[in-house]
DSSP file (Angstrom, degrees, kcal/mol; ACC not computed):
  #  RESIDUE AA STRUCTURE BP1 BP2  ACC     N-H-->O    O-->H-N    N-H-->O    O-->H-N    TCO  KAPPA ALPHA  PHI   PSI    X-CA   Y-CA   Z-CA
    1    1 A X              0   0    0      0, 0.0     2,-0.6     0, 0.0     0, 0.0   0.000 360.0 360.0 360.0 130.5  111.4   81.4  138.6
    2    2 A X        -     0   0    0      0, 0.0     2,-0.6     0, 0.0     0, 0.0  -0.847 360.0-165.8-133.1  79.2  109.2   84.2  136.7
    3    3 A X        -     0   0    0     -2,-0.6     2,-0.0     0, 0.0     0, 0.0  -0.883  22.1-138.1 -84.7 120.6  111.4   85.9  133.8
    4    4 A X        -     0   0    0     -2,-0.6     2,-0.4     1,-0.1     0, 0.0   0.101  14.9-109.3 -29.1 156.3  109.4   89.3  132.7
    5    5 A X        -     0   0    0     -2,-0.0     2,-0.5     0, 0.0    -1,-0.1  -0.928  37.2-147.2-105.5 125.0  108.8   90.6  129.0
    6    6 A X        -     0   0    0     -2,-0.4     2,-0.1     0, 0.0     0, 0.0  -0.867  12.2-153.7 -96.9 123.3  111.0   93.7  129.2
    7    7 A X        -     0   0    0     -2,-0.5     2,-0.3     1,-0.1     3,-0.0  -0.459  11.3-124.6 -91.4 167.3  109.3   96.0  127.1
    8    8 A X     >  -     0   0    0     -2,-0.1     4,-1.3     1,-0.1     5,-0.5  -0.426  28.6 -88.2 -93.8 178.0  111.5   98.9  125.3
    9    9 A X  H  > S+     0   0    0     -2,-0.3     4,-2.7     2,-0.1     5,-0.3   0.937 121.7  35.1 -37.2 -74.5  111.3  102.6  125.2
   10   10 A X  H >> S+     0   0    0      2,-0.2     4,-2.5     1,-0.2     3,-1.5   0.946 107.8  62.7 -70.7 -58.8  109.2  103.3  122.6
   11   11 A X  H 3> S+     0   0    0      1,-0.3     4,-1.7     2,-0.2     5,-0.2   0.833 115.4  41.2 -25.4 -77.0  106.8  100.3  123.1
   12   12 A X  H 3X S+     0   0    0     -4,-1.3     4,-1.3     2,-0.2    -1,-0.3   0.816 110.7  50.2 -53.7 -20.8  106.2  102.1  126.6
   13   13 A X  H XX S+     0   0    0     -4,-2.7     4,-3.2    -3,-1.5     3,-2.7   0.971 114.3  51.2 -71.5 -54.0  106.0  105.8  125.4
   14   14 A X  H 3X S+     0   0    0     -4,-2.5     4,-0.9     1,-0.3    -1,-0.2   0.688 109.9  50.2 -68.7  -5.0  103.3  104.2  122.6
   15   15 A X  H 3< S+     0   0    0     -4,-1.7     4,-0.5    -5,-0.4    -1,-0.3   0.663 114.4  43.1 -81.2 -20.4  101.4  102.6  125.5
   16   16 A X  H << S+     0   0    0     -3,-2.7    -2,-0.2    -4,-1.3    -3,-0.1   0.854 120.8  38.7 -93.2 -25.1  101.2  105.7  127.4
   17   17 A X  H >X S+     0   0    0     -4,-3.2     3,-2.7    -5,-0.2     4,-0.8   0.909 100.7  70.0 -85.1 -36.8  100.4  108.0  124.5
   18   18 A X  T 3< S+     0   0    0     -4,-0.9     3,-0.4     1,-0.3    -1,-0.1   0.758  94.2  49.5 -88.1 -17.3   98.1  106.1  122.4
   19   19 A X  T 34 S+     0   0    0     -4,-0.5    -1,-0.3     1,-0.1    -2,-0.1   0.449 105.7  53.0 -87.4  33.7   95.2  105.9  124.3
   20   20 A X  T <4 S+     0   0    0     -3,-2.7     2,-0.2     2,-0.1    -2,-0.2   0.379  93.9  94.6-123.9   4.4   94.8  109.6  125.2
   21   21 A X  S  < S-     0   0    0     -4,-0.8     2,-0.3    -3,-0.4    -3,-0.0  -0.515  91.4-109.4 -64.8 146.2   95.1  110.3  121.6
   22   22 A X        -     0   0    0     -2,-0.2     2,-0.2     1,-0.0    -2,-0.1  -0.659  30.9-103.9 -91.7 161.6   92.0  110.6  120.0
   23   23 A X        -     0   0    0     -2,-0.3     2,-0.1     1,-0.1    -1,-0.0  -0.523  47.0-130.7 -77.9 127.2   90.9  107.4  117.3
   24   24 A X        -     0   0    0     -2,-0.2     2,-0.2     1,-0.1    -1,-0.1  -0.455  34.3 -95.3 -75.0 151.3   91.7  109.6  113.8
   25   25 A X    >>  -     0   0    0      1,-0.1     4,-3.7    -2,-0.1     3,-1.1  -0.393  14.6-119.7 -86.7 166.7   88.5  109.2  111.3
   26   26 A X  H 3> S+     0   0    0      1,-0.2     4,-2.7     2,-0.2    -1,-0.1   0.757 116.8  50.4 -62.5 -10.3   87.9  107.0  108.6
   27   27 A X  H 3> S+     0   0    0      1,-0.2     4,-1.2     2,-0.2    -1,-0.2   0.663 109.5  53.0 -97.9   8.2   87.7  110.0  106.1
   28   28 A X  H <> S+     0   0    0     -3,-1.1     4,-1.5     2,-0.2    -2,-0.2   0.852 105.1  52.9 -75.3 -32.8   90.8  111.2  107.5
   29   29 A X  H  X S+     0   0    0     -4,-3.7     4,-2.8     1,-0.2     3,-0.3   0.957 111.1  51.9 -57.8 -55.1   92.5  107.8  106.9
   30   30 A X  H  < S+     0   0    0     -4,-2.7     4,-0.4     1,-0.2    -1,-0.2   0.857 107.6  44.5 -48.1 -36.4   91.3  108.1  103.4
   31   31 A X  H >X S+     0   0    0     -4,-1.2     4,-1.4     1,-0.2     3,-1.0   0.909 114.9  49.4 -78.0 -31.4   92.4  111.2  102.5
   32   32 A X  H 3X S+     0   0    0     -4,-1.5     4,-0.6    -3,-0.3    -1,-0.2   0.724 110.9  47.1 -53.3 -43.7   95.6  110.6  104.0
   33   33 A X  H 3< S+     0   0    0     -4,-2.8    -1,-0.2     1,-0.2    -2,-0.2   0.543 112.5  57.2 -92.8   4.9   96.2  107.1  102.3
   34   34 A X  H <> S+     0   0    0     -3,-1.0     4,-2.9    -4,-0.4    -2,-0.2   0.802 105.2  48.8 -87.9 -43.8   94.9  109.2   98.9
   35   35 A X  H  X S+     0   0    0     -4,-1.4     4,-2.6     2,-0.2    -3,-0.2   0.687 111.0  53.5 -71.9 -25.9   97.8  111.8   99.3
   36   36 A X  H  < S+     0   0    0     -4,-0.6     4,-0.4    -5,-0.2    -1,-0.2   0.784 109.4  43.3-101.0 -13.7  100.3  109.0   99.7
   37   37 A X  H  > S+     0   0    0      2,-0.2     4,-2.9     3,-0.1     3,-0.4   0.901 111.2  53.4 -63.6 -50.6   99.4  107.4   96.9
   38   38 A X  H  X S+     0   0    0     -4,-2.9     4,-1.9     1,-0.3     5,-0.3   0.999 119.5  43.8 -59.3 -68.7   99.3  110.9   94.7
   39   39 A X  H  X S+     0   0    0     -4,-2.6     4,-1.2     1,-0.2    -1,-0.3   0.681 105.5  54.2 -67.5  -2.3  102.9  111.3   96.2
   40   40 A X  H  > S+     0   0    0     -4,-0.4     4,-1.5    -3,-0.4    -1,-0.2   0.926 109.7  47.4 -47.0 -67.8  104.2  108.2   95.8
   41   41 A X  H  X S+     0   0    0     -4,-2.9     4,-3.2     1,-0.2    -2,-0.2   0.843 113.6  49.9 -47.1 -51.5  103.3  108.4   91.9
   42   42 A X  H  X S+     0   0    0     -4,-1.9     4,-0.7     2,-0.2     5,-0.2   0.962 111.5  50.1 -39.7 -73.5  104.9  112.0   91.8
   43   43 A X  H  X S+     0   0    0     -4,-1.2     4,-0.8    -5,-0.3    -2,-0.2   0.692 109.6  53.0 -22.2 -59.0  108.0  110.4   93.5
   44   44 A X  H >X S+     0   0    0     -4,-1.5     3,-1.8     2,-0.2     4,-1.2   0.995 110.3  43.7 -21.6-104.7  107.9  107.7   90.9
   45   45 A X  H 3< S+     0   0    0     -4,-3.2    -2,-0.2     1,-0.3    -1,-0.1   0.237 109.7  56.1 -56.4   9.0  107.9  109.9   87.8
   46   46 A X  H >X S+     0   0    0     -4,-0.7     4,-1.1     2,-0.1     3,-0.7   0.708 105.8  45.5 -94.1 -45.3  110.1  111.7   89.0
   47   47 A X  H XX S+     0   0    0     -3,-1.8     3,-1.8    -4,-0.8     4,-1.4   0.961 117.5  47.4 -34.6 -95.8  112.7  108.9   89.6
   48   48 A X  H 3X S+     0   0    0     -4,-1.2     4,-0.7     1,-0.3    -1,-0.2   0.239 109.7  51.6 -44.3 -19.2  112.1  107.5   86.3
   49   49 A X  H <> S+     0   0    0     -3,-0.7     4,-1.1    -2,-0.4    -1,-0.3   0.622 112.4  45.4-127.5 -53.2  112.3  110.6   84.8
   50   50 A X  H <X S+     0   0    0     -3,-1.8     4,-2.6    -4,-1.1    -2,-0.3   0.767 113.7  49.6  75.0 -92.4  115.6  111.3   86.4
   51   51 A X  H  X S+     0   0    0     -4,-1.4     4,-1.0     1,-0.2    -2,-0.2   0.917 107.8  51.9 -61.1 -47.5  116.9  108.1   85.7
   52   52 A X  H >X S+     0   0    0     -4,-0.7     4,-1.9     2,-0.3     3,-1.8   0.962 109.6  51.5 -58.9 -53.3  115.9  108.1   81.7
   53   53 A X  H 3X S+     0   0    0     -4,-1.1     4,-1.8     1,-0.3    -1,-0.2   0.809 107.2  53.5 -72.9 -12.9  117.7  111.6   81.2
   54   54 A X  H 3< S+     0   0    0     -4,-2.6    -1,-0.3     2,-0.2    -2,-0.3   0.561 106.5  52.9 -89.2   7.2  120.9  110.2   82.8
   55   55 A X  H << S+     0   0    0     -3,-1.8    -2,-0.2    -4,-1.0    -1,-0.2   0.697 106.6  50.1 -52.7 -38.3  121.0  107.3   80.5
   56   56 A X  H  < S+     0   0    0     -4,-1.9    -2,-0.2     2,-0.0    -3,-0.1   0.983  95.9  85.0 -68.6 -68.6  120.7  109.4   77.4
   57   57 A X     <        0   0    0     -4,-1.8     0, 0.0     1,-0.2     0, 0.0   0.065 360.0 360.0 -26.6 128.7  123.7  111.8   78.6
   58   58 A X              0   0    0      0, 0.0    -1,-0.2     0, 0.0    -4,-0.1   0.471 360.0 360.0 -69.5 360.0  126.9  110.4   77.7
């Protein structure tokens, strides 16, 4: 008796698509993981920002 790993949908679509992608570069990664930091922070102070002037309102 042989029970299979039943994969899902997406598990196969991202085995058939990710290796005919090409491997992104490492200064692409950076810049990419730079931009998501910069927005993150923006995101942030904005939140916070946001949040401080609805405390002051009555």
């Amino acid at each position: 008796m042989s029970i299979g790993v039943r994969f899902s949908a997406l598990s196969t679509r991202l085995t058939n698509i990710l290796p005919t992608r090409p491997a992104r570069s490492i200064a692409h990664r950076l810049r990419w993981s730079n931009w998501r930091r910069r927005h993150h922070a923006r995101a942030e102070q904005a939140h916070d920002a946001r949040r401080f002037n609805l405390e002051i309102e009555p």
